[in-house]
C-alpha positions as CSV (number, residue, x, y, z in Angstrom):
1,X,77.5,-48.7,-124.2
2,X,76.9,-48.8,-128.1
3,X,77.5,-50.9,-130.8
4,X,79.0,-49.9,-133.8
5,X,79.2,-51.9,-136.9
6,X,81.5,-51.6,-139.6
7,X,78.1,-52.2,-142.0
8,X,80.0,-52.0,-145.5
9,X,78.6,-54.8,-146.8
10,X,78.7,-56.9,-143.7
11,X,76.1,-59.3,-143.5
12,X,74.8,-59.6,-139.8
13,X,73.8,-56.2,-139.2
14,X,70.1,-57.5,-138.8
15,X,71.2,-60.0,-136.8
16,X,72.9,-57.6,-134.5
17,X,70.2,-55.4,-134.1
18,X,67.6,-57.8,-133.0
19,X,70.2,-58.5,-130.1
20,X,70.7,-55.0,-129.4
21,X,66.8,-54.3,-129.3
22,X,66.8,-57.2,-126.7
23,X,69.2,-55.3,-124.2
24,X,68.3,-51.5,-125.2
25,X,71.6,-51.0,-127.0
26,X,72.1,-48.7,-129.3
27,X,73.4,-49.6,-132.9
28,X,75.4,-46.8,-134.8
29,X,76.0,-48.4,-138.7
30,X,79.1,-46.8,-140.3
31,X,79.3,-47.0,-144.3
32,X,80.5,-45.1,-147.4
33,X,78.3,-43.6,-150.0
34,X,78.7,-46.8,-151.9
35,X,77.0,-48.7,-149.6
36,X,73.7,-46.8,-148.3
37,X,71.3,-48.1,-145.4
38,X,68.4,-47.7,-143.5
39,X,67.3,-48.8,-140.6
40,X,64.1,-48.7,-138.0
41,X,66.9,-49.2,-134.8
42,X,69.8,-48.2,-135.6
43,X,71.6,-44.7,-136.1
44,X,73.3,-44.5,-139.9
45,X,75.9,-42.8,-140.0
46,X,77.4,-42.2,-144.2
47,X,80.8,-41.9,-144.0
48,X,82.4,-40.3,-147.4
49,X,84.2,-42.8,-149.7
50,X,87.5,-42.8,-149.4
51,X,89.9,-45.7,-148.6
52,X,89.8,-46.5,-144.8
53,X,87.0,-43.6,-144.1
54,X,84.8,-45.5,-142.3
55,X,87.3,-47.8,-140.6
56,X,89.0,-44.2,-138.9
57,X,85.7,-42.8,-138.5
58,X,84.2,-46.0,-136.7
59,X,87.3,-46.0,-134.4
60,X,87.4,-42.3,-133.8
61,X,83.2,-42.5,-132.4
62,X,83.8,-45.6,-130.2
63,X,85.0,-45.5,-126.6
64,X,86.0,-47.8,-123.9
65,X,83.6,-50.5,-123.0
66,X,81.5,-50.0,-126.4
67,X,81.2,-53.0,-128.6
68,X,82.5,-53.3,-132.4
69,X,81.4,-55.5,-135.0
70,X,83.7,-55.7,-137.9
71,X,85.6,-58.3,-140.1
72,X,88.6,-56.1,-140.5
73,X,91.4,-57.2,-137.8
74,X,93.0,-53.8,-137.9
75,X,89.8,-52.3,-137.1
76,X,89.2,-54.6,-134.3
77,X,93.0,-53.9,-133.0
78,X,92.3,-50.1,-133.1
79,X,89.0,-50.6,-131.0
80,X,90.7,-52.8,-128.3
81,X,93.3,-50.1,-128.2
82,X,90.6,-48.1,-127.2
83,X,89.3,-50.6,-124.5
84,X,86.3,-51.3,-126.4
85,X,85.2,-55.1,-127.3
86,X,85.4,-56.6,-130.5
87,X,83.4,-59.1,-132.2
88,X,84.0,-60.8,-136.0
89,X,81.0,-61.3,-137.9
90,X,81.5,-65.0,-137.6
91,X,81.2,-65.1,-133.8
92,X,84.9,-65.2,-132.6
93,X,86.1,-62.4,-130.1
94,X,89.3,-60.4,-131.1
95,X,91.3,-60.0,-127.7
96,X,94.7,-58.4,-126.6
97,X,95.8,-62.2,-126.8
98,X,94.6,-62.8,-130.6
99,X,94.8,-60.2,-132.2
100,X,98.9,-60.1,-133.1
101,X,98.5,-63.2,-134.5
102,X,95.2,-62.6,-136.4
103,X,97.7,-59.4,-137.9
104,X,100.6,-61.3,-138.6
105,X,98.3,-64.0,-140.7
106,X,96.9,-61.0,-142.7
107,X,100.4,-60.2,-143.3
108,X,101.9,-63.6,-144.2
109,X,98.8,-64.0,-146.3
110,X,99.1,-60.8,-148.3
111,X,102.8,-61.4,-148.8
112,X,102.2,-64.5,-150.1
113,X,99.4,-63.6,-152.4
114,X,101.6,-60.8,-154.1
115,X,104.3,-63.8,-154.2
116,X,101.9,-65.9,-156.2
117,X,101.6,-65.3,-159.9
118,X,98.1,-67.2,-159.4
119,X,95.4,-64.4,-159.2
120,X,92.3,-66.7,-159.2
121,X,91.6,-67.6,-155.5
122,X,88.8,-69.5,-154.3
123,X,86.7,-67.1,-151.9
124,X,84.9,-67.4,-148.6
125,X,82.3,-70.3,-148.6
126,X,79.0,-68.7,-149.2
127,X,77.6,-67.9,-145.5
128,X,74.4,-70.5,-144.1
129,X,71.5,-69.4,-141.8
130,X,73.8,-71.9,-139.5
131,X,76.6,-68.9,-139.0
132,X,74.2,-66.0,-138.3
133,X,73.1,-68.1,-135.9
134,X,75.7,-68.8,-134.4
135,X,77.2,-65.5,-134.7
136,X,73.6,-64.1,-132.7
137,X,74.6,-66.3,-130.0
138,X,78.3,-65.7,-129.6
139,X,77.6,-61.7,-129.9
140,X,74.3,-62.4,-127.3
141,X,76.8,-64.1,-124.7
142,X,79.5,-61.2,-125.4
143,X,76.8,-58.7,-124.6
144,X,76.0,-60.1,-121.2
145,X,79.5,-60.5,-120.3
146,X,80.0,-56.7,-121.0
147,X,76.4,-55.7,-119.6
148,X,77.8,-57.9,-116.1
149,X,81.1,-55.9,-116.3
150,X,80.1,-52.9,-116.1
151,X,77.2,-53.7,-113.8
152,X,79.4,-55.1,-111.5
């Protein structure tokens, strides 16, 4: 099992690798050349720019039973297709039984912003040391429920 994180500009990859580090998991980051990291753990993968690179090349490297870490749901419905898991980077689980909804709310949402003729919309509350908490311990819990899984 691996974890691969869709690490253009997402903001727990710390977070996920002192979890992995606990369980010996391997972290594979994916991002374009706009968005360039290192890392003392984890494997860095720099995906050329290009609209949706890294998304296709994050789902084309993971395989069943491997764990992804985006905020993009069609990212996290291609991994599921795949059998891997899926985790958002505020601690909720995409499943087979979220994630049509979760697309169809994108959809709705984008159809109503192009509706709109307002182009100023409030943005995501700025994120607390309270979330990447949380989100440790919600990926920390989905980790053992995989690591049982497949132990079992």
């Amino acid at each position: 099992m691996k974890i691969f994180v869709d690490a253009d500009a997402c903001p727990v990859v710390k977070e996920t690798e002192e979890v992995a580090a606990k369980y010996s998991v391997p972290v594979v980051l994916l991002c374009d050349t706009n968005h360039i990291l290192q890392s003392a753990y984890s494997e860095v993968k720099i995906i050329g720019a290009g609209a949706d690179a890294v998304d296709f090349a994050l789902v084309n490297c993971c395989r069943s039973g491997d764990l992804v870490v985006t905020q993009d749901y069609g990212v996290a419905a291609m991994a599921l297709g795949k059998k891997a898991y899926a985790i958002h980077q505020n601690g909720w689980q995409y499943t087979n039984e979220n994630i049509e909804r979760l697309l169809m709310e994108r959809h709705l949402g984008k159809k109503a912003r192009r509706a709109s003729s307002k182009s100023h919309w409030k943005g995501p509350r700025k994120r607390s040391v309270e979330d990447n908490i949380q989100y440790q311990a919600k990926l920390e819990g989905l980790l053992k429920k995989i690591m049982e899984e497949t132990d079992g």
